[in-house]
Every structure is written in structure tokens, then in C-alpha cells.
Backbone as CSV, one residue per row, in Angstrom:
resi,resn,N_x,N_y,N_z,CA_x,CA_y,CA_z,C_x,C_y,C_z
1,UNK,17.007,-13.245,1.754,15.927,-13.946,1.094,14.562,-13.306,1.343
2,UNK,14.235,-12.895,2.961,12.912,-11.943,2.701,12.722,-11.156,1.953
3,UNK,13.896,-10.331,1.392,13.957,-9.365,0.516,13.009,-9.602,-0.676
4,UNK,13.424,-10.360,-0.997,13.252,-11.097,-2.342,11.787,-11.602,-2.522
5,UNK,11.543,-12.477,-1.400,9.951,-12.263,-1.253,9.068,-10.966,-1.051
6,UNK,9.565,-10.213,-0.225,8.518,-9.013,-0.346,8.723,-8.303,-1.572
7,UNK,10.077,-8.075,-2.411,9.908,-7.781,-3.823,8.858,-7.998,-4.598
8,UNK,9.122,-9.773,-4.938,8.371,-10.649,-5.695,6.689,-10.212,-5.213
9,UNK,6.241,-10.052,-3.856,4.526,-10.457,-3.371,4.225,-8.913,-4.223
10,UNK,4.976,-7.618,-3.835,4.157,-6.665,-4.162,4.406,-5.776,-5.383
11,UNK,5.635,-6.270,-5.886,5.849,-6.088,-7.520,5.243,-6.728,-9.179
12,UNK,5.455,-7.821,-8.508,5.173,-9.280,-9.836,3.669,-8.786,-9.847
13,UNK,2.980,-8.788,-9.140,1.234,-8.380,-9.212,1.076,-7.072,-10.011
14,UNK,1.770,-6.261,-9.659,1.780,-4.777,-10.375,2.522,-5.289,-11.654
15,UNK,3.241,-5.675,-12.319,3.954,-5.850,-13.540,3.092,-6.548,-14.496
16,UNK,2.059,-7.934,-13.747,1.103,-8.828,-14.285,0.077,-7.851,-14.587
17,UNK,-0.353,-6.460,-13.944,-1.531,-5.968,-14.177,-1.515,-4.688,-14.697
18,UNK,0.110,-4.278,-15.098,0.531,-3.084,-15.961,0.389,-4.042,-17.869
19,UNK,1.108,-5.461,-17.227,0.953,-5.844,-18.763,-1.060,-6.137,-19.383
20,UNK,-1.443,-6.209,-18.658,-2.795,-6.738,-18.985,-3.637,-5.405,-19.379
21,UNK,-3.312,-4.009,-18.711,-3.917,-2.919,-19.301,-4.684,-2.597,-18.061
22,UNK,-4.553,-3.186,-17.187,-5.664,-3.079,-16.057,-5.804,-1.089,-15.356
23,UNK,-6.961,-0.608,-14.640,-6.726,0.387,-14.689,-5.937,0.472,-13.285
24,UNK,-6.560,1.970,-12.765,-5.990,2.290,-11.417,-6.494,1.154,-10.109
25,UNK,-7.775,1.120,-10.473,-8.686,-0.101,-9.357,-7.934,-0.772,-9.483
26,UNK,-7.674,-1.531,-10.126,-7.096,-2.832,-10.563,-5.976,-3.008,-10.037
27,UNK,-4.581,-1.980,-10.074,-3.727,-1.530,-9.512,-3.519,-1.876,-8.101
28,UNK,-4.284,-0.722,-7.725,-4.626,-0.491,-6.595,-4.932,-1.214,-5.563
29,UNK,-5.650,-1.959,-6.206,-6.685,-3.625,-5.583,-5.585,-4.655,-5.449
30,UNK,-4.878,-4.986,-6.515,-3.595,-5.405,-6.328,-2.484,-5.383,-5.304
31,UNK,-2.185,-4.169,-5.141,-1.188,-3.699,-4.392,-2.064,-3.893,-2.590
32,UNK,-3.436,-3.697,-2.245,-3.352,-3.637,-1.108,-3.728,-5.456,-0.623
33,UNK,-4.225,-6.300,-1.991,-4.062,-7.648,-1.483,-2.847,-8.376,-0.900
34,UNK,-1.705,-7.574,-1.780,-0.517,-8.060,-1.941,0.019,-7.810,-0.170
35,UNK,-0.464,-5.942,0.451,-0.219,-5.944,1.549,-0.766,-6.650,2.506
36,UNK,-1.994,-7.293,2.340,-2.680,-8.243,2.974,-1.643,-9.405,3.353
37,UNK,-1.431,-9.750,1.910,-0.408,-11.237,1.905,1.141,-11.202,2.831
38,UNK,1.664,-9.704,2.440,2.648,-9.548,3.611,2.185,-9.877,4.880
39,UNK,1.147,-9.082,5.403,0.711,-9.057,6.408,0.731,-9.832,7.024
40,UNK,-0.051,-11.358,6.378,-0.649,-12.439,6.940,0.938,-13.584,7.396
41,UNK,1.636,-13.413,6.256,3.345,-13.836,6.496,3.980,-13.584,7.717
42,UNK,3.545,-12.162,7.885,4.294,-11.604,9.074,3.833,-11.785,10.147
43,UNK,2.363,-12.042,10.608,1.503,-12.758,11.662,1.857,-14.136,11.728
44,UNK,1.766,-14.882,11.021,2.455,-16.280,11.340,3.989,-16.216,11.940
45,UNK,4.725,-15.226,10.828,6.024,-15.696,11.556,6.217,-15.561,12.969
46,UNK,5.547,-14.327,13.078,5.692,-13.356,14.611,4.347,-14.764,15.387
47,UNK,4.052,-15.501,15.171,2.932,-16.564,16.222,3.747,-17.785,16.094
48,UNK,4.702,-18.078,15.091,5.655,-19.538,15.207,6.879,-19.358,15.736
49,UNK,6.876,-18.198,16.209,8.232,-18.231,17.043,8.531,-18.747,18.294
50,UNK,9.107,-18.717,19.244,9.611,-20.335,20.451,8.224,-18.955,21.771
51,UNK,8.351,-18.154,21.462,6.987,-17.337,22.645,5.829,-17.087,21.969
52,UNK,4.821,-17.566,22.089,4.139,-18.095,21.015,3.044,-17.063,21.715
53,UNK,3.136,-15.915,22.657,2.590,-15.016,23.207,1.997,-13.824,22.214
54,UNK,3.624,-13.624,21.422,2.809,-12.391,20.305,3.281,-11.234,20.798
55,UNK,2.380,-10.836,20.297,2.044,-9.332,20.754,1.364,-9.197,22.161
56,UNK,1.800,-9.359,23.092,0.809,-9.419,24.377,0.906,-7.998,24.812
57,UNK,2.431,-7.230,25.004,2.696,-6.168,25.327,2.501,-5.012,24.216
58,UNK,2.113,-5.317,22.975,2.389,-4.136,21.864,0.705,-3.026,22.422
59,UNK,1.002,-1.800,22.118,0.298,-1.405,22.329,-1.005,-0.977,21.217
60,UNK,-2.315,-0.594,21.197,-3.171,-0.975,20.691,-3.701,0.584,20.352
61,UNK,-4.443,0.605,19.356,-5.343,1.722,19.347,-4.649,2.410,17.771
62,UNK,-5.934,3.541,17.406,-5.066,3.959,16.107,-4.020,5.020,16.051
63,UNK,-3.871,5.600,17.488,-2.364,6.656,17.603,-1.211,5.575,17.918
64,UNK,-1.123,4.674,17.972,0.042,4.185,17.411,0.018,3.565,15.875
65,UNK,-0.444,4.162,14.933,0.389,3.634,14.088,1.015,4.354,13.366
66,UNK,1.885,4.166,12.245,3.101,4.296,11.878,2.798,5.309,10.951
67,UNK,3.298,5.943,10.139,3.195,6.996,8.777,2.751,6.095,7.698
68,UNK,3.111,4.802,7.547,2.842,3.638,6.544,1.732,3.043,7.041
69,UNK,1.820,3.200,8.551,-0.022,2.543,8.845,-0.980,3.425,8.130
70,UNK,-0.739,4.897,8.498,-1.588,5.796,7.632,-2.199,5.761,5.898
71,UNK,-0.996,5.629,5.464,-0.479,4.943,4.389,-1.350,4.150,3.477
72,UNK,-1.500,2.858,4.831,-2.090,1.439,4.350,-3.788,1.877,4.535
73,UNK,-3.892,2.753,5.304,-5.105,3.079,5.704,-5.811,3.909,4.483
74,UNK,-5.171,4.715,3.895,-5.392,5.294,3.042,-5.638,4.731,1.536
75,UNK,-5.012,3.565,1.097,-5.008,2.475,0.369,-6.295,1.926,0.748
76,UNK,-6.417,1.328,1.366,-7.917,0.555,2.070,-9.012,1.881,1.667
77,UNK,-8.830,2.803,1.492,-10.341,3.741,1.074,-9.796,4.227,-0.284
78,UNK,-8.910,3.833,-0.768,-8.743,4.692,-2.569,-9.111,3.136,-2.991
79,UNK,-8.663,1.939,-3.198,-9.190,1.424,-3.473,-10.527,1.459,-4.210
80,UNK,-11.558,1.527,-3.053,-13.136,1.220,-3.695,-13.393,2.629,-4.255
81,UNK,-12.545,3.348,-3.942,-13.124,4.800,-4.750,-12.576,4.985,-5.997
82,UNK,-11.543,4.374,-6.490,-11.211,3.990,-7.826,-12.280,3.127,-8.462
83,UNK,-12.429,2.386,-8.007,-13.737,0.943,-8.656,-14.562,2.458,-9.048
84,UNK,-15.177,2.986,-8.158,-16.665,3.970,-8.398,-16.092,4.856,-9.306
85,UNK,-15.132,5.593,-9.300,-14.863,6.409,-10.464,-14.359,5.582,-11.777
86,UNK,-14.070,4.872,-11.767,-14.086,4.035,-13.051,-15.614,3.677,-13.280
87,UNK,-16.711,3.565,-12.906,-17.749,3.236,-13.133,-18.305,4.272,-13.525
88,UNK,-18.270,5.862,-12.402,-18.640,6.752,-12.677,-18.294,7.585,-14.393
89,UNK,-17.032,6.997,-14.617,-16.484,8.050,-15.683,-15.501,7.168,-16.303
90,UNK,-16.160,6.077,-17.390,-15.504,5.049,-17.544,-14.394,5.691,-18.789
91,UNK,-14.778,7.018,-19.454,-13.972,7.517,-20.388,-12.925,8.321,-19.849
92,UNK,-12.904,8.547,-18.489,-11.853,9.460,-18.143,-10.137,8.762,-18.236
93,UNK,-9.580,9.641,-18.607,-7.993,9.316,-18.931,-7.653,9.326,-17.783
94,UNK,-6.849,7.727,-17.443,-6.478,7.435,-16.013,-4.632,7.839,-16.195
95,UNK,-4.209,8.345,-17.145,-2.683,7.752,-17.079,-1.662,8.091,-16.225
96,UNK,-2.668,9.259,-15.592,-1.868,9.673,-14.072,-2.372,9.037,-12.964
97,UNK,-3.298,8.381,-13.098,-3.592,7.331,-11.962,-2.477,6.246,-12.270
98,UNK,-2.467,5.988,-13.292,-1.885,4.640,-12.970,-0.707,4.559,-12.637
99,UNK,0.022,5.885,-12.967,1.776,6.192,-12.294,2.000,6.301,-11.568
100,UNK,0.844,7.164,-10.837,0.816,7.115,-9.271,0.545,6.261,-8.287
101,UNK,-0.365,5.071,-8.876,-0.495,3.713,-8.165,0.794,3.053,-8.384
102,UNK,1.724,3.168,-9.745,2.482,2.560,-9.864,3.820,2.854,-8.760
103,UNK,3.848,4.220,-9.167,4.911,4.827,-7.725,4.748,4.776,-6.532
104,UNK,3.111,4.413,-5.746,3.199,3.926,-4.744,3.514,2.339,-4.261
105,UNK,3.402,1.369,-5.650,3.693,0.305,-5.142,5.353,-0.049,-4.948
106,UNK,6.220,0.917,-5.589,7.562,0.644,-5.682,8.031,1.453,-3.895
107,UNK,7.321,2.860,-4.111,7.460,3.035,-2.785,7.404,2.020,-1.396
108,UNK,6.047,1.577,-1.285,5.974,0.938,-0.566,6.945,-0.289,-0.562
109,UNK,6.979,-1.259,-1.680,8.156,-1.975,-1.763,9.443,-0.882,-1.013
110,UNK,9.998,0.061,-0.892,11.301,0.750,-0.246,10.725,0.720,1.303
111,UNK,9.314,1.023,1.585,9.154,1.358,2.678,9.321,0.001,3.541
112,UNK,8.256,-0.782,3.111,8.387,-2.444,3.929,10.001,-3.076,3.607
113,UNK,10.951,-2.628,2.993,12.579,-2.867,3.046,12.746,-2.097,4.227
114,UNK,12.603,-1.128,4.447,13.444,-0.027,5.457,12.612,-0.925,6.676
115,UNK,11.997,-1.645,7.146,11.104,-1.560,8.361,11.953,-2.916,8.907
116,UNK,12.398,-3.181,10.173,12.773,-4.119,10.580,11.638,-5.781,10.700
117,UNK,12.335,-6.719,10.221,11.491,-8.361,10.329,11.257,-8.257,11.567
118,UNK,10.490,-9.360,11.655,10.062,-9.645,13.185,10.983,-10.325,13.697
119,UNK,11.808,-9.998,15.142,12.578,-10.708,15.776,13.588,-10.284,15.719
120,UNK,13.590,-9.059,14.762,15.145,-8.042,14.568,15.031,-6.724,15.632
121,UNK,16.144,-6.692,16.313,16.166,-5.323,16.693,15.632,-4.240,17.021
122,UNK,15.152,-3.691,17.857,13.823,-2.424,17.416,15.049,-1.543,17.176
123,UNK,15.350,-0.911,16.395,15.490,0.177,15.876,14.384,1.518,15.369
124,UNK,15.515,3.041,16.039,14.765,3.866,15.925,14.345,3.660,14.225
125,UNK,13.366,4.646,13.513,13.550,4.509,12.076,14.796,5.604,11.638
126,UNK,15.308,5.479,10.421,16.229,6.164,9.910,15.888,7.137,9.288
127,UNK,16.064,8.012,8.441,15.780,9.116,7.597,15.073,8.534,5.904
128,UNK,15.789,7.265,5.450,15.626,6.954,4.505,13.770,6.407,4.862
129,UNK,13.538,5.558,6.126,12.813,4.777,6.727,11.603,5.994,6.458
130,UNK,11.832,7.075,7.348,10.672,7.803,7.396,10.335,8.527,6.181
131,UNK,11.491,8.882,5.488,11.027,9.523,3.520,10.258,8.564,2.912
132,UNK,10.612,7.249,2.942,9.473,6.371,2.245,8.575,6.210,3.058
133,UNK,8.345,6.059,3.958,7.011,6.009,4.715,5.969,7.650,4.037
134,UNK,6.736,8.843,4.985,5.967,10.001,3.827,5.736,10.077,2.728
135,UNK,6.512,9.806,1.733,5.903,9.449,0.380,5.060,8.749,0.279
136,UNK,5.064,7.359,0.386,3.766,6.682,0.298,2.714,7.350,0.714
137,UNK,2.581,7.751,1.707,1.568,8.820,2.605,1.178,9.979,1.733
138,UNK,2.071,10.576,1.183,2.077,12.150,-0.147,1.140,10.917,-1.142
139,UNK,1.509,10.312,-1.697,1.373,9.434,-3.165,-0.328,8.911,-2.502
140,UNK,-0.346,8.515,-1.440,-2.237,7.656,-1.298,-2.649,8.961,-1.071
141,UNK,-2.374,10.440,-0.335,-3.220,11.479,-0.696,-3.426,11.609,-2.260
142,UNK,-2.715,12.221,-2.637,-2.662,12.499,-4.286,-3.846,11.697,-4.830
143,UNK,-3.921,10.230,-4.754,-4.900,9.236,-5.556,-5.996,9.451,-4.785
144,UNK,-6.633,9.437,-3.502,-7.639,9.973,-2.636,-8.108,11.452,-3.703
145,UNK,-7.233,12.305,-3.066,-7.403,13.735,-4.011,-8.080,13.357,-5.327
146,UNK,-7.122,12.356,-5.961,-7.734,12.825,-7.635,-8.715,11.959,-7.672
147,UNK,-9.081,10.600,-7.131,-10.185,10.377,-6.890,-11.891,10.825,-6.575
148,UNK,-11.344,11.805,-5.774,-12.717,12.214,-5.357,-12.519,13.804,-6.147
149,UNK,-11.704,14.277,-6.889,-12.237,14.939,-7.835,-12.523,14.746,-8.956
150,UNK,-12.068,14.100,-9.570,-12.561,12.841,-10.750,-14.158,12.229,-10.496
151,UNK,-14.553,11.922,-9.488,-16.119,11.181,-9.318,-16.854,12.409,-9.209
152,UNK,-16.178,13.587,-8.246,-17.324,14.800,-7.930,-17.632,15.834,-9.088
153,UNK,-16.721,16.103,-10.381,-16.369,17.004,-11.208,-17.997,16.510,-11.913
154,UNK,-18.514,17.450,-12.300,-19.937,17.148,-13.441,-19.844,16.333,-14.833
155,UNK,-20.505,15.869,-15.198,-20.162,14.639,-16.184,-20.228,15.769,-17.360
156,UNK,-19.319,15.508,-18.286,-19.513,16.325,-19.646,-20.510,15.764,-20.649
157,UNK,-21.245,16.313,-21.551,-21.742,16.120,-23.044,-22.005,14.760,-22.811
């Protein structure tokens, strides 16, 4: 059944905003609320459990995080740089933005599947685990990349 919810939180948003015409921002903006909303799911569950301690022992700082922390991190700054290049260059042809936002949200949907729930197992990651994690990671460079060459390129005519 989690399955099914993390499907539904970070797909149905991307499908609602492929049908509406929305651009890459839009996308984009989408997809990292949606990781928000995981997020916030997964903090409750991991604080209503019978040790209501948490994370007391996890360790802290930004060299631990994950290839998908990178990932998410990278999302959190394409974001607003989509908004500005859509402002900047409201005629520019996005249609490779938007495949590529689109392929990162399905990615990520594979990646948050491969990652163990809270209260499961630590398992090492698997091969499948860490290919979607790198992809996502390849796919938010790419939109970073074409982002900031898209806003920096000189405005035409």
C-alpha cells in the first residue's frame, strides 16, 4: 500500500500539470512539493512509532547524504531557476525541459521505491537502488545545465 501512495503523491501532480500545459517550473515546482509531502509522511511515521526518540543516533551534516539527497538538493535550486528563465525567455521552446522534468519525476518515483520505509531493515543499497539514485542525479544536472544556459545565452532580435 505505501507503494501506491508514493506513486499516487509524485505522479498524479505531474500528469495534472502535463494535462494543463504547465511548463518546466511548473513541473518542477510540482515534483519537489510532492517530495516535501513524502518527506513530511515519513517524519511523522518515523516520530509515531512506540521510540518516539527518532533520529537521536542518525548522523548529521551534508557528507552524509545519499546520491538522491544530492538529487533533491539539486531540485531545490532548478526549481527557481526555471521560474527566471521562463521569465527571462518566455518564447524559448521548453520541450526538452519538460521530458526531462518528466523523466526525473518517474525516476525518482523508482528511486523512493528502491529505498527502504522506516522501520524496515537497513539494507546495503542494491545496484538497481544506486542506478536510480544516479540518474536522477544525471537528469537534475542536465535541467541545472540547460537552465543556466538558456537564462545566460544573449536574447535574440
Amino acid at each position: 500500500m505505501p507503494q501506491l501512495v508514493i506513486l499516487a503523491v509524485i505522479l498524479a501532480p505531474q500528469v495534472w500539470a502535463a494535462r494543463r500545459g504547465l511548463g518546466p517550473a511548473g513541473l518542477l515546482t510540482l515534483l519537489l512539493l510532492s517530495i516535501c509531502a513524502l518527506a513530511a509522511g515519513a517524519a511523522a511515521a518515523a516520530f509515531s512509532g512506540p521510540t518516539a526518540g527518532g533520529f537521536a543516533g542518525a548522523p548529521t551534516g551534508i557528507g552524509t547524504l545519499s546520491t538522491l539527497g544530492y538529487a533533491m538538493l539539486g531540485l531545490a535550486v532548478a526549481a527557481p531557476l526555471y521560474w527566471a528563465m521562463e521569465q527571462v525567455h518566455p518564447s524559448a521552446p521548453h520541450a526538452v525541459d519538460r521530458v526531462l522534468a518528466q523523466t526525473l519525476a518517474l525516476a525518482l518515483a523508482a528511486a523512493v521505491l528502491e529505498r527502504p520505509f522506516p522501520g524496515a531493515p537497513a539494507e546495503a543499497p542494491g545496484l538497481v537502488a544506486q542506478l536510480t539514485e544516479v540518474s536522477c542525479l544525471a537528469l537534475v544536472l542536465a535541467l541545472l545545465a540547460r537552465s543556466l544556459w538558456t537564462i545566460l545565452r544573449p536574447l535574440r532580435g
